[in-house]
N, C-alpha and C positions, 0 to 999 in steps of 0.2 A: 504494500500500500504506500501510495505518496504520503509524503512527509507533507505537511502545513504551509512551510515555509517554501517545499517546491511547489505546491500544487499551487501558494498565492503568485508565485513571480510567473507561473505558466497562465493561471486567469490572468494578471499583469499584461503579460506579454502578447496573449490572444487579443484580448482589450484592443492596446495601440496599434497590432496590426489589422484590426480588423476595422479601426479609425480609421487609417493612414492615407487607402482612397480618397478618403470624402475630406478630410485637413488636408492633404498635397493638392494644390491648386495649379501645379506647373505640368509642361509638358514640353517634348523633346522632337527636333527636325532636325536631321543632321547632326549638325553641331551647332546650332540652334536651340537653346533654351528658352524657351516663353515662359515667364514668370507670372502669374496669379490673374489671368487678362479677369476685367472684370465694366461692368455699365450702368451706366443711373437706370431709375423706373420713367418710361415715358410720358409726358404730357401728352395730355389730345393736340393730335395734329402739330405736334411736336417733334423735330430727330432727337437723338441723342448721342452719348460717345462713346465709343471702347477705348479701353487703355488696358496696359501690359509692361511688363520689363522685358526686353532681349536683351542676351547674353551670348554672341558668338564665342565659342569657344575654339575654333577655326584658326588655323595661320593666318589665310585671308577673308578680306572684305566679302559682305553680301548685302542684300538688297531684299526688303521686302518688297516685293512689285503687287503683289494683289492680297484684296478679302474677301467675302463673299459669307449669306448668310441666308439661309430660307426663312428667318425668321423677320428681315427686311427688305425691300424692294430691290432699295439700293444701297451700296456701301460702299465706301469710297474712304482713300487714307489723304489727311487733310495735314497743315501746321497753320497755327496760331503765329503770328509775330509782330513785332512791334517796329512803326519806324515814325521819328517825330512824336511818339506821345500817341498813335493812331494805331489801334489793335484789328487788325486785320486776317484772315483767313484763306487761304489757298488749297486747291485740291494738288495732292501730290503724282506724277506717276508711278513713284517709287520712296521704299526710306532707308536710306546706306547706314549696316551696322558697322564699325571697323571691327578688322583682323583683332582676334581677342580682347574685343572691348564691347561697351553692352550702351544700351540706347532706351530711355526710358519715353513710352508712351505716356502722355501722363495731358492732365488740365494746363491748358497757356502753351505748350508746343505741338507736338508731333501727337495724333490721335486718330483711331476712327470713327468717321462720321457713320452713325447708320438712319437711313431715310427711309421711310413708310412702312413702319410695322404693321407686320399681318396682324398680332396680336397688342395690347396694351402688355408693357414689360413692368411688374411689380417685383417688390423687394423681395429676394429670396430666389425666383426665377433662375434655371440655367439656360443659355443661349448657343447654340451651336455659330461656332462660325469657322471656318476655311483661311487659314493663311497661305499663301504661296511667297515660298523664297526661291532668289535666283539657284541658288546653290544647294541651299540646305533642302530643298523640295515641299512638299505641303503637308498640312497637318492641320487637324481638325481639334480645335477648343470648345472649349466652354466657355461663356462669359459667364459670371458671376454677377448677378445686377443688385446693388448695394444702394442702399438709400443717397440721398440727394446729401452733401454734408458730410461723408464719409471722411476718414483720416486719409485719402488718396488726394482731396481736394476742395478746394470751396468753387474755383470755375462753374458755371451754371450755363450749359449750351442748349438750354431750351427755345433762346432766342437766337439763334443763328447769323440771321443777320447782323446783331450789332453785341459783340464780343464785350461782357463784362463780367468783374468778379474777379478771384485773386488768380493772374497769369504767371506760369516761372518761367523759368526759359527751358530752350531744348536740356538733357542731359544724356549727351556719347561723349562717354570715356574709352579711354582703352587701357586695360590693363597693365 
C-alpha cells in the first residue's frame, strides 16, 4: 500500500498536470513561440484587438504575414503610432520578429484588428485564430478574450477611428 506522503505528492502531481493544459496559454510554430494571445469582449458593431508575445527562437529573422479567424469576417495585422502628438493607425502586410529576439503585440503598437464578428465575444470566451509565418509556418491559437481593463492594457479600440487611451510603443528586442 502507498505510503500518505507518496500517494499526496502523486494527487499533487496528477492535480498540476492535469491543470497545465488549461494554465499554459502559449503555443509553438517552428521556432516561433506565441505567448498567451488573448482579446477584449466586443461592442455592438464594434472590432476589437488581439494581442500576443513572439519569441523567435530562430538564428534568423521572420515575418508574421497573415491571420485569419472564422470567428471574424475580417482580420487584419495593424500598428498604432504616433507622429507630432497624432495617434494614428495602419494596416500592416507583414510584422518582422528579429533573429532570436521577441516582438510584443500589445495596446498602442503592433496588434490584431479583428472586424465583424459572427458572434458577440464575452469574457471568458476562446477564439480560434490562424497565424501564418514566413518561416516558422502556421499555427492555430486560441484567443483568450479578457475583460476590457485587463493588466495587458488600458488602450480601448472600440472606436477605431480615432485612437485613445494609454498607447506604448512597439517592443522587438533581440536577445
Amino acid at each position: 500500500m502507498l505510503s500518505k506522503t507518496l500517494l499526496s505528492a502523486a494527487l499533487v502531481g496528477f492535480a498540476f498536470l492535469s491543470a497545465a493544459p488549461t494554465m499554459a496559454h502559449d503555443y509553438k510554430a517552428g521556432a516561433m513561440v506565441i505567448d498567451h494571445p488573448w482579446a477584449r469582449p466586443t461592442l455592438p458593431n464594434r472590432p476589437t484587438a488581439g494581442y500576443f508575445g513572439l519569441d523567435n527562437t530562430a538564428g534568423e529573422a521572420d515575418r508574421l504575414i497573415s491571420a485569419s479567424s472564422p470567428a471574424f469576417g475580417r482580420v487584419e495585422l495593424h500598428r498604432t503610432t504616433e507622429k507630432d502628438g497624432v495617434m494614428s493607425m495602419e494596416a500592416q502586410d507583414a510584422v518582422d520578429i528579429p533573429a532570436g529576439g521577441t516582438l510584443s503585440l500589445e495596446p498602442g503598437g503592433y496588434h490584431i484588428m479583428l472586424f465583424d464578428a459572427v458572434e458577440p465575444l464575452a469574457e471568458g470566451d476562446r477564439v480560434p485564430m490562424e497565424l501564418v509565418f514566413e518561416k516558422a509556418g502556421s499555427v492555430t491559437v486560441e484567443l483568450a478574450v479578457e475583460k476590457r481593463g485587463a493588466a495587458h492594457g488600458e488602450a480601448d479600440h472600440s472606436n477605431h477611428g480615432g485612437h485613445s487611451g494609454n498607447h506604448g510603443q512597439d517592443k522587438a528586442t533581440t536577445n
